[in-house]
N, C-alpha and C positions, 0 to 999 in steps of 0.2 A: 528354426529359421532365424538366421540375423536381423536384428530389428535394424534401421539407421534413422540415424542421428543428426542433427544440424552439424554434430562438428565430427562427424565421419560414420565406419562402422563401429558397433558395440560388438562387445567377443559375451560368446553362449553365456558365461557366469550372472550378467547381467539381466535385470527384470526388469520388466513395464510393470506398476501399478494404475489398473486404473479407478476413476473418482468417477462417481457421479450424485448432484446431491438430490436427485427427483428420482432415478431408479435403484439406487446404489441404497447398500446397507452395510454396515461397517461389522457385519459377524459375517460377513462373504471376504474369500480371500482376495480379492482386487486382480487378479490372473486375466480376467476378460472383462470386454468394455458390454458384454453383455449377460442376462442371466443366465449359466451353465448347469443346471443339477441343483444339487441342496447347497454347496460350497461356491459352487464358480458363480463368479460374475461380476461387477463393480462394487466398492465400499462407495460408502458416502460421504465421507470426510478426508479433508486432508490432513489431518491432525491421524486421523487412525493410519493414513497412507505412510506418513512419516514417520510411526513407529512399525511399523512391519517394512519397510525401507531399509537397506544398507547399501555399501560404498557403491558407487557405479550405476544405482539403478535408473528409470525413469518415472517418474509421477505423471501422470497423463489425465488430465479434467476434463471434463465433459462442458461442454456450452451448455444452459439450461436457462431456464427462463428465471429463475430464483438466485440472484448470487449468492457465496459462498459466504456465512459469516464468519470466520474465524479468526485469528493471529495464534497463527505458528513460530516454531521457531527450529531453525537448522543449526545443528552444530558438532562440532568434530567429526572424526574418520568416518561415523556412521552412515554422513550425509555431504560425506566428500566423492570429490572424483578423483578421474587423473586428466593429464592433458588430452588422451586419444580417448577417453570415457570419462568422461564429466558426470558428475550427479544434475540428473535434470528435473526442473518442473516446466512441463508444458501446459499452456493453459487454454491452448484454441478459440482466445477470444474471450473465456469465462471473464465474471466479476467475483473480486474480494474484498469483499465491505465492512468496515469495522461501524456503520453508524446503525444508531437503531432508533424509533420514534422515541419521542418525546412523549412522557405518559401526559394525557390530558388534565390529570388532577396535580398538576405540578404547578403551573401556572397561578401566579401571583400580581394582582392591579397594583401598579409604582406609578401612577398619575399621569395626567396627560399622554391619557390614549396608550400608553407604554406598558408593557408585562413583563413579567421577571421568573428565572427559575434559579434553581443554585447545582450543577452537574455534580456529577462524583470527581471528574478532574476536572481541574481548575485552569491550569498553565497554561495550554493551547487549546484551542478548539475552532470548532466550525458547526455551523448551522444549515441545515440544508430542507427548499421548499420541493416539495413530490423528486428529491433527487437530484437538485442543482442546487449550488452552493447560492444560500441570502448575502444581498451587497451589505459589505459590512462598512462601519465605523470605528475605527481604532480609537479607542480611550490610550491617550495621554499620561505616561505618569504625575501622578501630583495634580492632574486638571480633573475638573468636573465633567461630569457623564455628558458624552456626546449627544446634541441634536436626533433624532433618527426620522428620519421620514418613513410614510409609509412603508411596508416591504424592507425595511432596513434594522440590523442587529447589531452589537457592540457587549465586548464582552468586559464588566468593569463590576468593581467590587465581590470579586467572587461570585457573581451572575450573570446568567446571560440576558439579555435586554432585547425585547422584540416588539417592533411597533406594527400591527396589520391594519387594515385598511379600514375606512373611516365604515363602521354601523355592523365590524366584525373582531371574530376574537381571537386569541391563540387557536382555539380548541379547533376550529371549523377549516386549519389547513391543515396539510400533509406536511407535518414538519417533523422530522428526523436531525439528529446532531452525532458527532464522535465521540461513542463510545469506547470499544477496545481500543486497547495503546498503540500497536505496530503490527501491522499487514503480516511482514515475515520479515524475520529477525534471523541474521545469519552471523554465527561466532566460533569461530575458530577450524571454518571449510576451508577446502582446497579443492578447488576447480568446481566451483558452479553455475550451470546455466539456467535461467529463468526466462520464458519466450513469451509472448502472444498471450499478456493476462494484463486485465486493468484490476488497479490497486486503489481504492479511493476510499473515503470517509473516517479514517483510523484518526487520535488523536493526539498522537506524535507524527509516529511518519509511517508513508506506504511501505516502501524497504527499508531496514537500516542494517547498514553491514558494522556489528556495534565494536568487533576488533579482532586480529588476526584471521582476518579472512584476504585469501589470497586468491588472485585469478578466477575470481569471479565476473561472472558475464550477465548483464540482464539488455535483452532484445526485446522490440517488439512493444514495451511497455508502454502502458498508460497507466499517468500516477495524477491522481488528483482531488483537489477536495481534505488534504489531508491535514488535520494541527498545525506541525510545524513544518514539514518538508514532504516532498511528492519522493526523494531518494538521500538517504542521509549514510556517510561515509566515512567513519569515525578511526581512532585507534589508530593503529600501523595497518591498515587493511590497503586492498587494491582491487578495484574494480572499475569496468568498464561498461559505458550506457552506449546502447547500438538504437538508433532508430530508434530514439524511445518519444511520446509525446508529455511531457510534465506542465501542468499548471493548476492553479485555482488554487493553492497551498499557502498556508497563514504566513509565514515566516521566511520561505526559501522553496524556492525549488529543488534544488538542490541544494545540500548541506555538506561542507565537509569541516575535516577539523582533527588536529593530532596529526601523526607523521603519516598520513593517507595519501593515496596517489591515484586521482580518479580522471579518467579518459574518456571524454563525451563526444561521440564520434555520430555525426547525420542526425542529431538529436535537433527535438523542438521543444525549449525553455520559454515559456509563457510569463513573462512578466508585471502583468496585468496588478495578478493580487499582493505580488510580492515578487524582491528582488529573485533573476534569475537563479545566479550562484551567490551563495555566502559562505565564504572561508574562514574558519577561524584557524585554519594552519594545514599544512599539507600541502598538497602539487594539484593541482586542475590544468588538464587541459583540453581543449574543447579543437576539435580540428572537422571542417567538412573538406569540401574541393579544393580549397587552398592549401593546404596543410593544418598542421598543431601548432597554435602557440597559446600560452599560459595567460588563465584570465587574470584579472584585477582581485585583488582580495577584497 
C-alpha cells in the first residue's frame, strides 16, 4: 500500500522506518511502529534508523515522554530524496535534546555567592534550570566577569558561572547544559524534509545544513535553547524554514553564511536572547502575507 507524503505520493521502493525510544529496540527492523514477532517492530534510535535508511525513505518517531538524545547526521545519495520523494524525518511532535545534567560534583565556590564549572566545550553554550534556558549575562571581551543575580549565569574564562539563590547551592537544582554539538547535521542531501520535531539544547546549533545541501525543507520546527543558532545555513547550501518557531539561541536564531540562500516563509524569529537573523554572506529572505524581501545583514 502507498504510504503519503506531505509532499505527495511515495512510489512502492520506498520505506517507513519507524523510531521509538521507550518501545523500540535498535536489533528490530523498524518495518512497524509496533512490536511484530522476534524482528518487526520499532528501533529506538535515530542514529540506527539512518543507517538502515536509503534514498527516498521515511523516518517516522514516535512522541514519548523521554526525548531523543542524540546528534545525527544526514549525508549524500544515501539520505537524499528527489523532488516527488523527498528523504523524510517525521517527528510527530517528539523532542531532540543535546543537553544533559550537570554532574553535581563539578561545582566549584568563585566567591560571593557564585559557582563555577569548566564544560567540555567551551565556545557556545547554554544553561538550562528543570528544562528552560537560565537568564544569562554576556561577559564582555576584555571586561571583568559579570554581576549575576540570583538565577543568573555568564559564561567567562572558560567557565560557566552560576549564582542560585540566597541559603542554596548548585547541587539542589535541576540544572542541565549543552552538551552534544549539533541536533542533525545535513551535508551534501538533496531534497530533504524535516517536519513536526523540536530541536533544542545542542551546543552549536539545532540544524545545520553544514554545505552542499540542496532543497531542503524543515516544517513545523521548534528550535531552541541552542549554543549558537536555533538553524544554521552554511556553505553553498539551500534551504527553506516553513512555519518554524526559533528562539532562546545564544548567538542567532538563524545563522547563515557563504553563498547560502535560505527562505523563511510564516516562520516566528524570537529575538529576545539573540538577534533574529545573522548573515555573514548569502541571500535571506524572509516573506509572510506580504511577500519576500531580503533581510538586513
Amino acid at each position: 500500500m502507498a504510504a503519503i507524503s506531505i509532499c505527495g505520493l511515495r512510489v512502492s521502493s520506498a520505506s517507513d522506518i519507524f523510531v521509538n525510544n521507550s518501545s523500540g529496540d535498535d536489533r528490530r527492523d523498524g518495518t512497524s511502529a509496533i512490536v511484530l514477532g522476534g524482528a518487526g517492530g520499532p528501533i529506538r534510535s535515530l542514529r540506527r534508523a539512518l543507517q538502515l535508511a536509503n534514498r527516498g525513505d521515511r523516518v517516522i518517531l514516535a512522541k514519548t515522554d523521554q526525548p531523543y538524545r542524540e546528534s545525527v547526521t544526514l549525508q549524500a545519495g544515501r539520505h537524499s530524496g528527489s523532488a516527488d520523494q523527498p528523504f523524510e524525518i517525521v517527528g510527530n511532535g517528539a523532542i531532540l535534546d543535546g543537553s544533559h545534567e550537570v554532574p553535581t560534583g563539578v561545582w566549584r565556590h568563585a566567591g560571593d555567592r557564585v559557582y563555577r564549572f569548566r564544560p567540555s566545550r567551551m565556545a557556545y553554550h547554554n544553561l538550562f534550570l528543570e528544562g528552560k534556558p537560565v537568564t544569562r549575562q554576556r561577559a564582555a571581551r576584555g571586561e571583568l566577569r559579570p554581576q549575576l543575580n540570583p538565577l543568573e549565569w555568564c559564561l567567562y574564562d572558560r567557565h560557566v558561572y552560576f549564582r542560585p539563590e540566597e541559603g542554596r547551592t548548585p547541587h539542589t537544582y535541576a540544572l542541565s547544559h549543552t552538551t552534544l554539538p549539533v541536533g542533525i547535521t545535513l551535508y551534501e542531501t538533496r531534497h530533504v524534509v524535516i517536519s513536526d520535531l523540536t530541536v533544542q539544547g545542542f551546543q552549536l546549533d539545532g540544524i545545520q545544513a553544514h554545505d552542499s545541501v540542496f532543497d531542503a525543507t524543515l516544517v513545523g520546527l521548534t528550535c531552541r535553547g541552542n549554543g549558537r543558532s536555533g538553524v544554521a545555513i552554511n556553505g553553498a547550501s539551500r534551504v527553506t524554514l516553513v512555519a518554524c518557531l526559533i528562539g532562546d539561541n545564544g548567538v542567532a536564531q538563524v545563522h547563515a553564511d557563504g553563498y547560502s540562500h535560505t527562505r523563511i516563509i510564516n516562520c516566528d524569529l524570537l529575538p529576545k536572547s539573540a538577534p533574529a537573523i545573522v548573515r555573514r554572506g548569502g541571500e535571506v529572505l524572509v516573506r509572510r502575507d506580504d511577500g519576500a524581501t531580503p533581510t538586513d545583514p
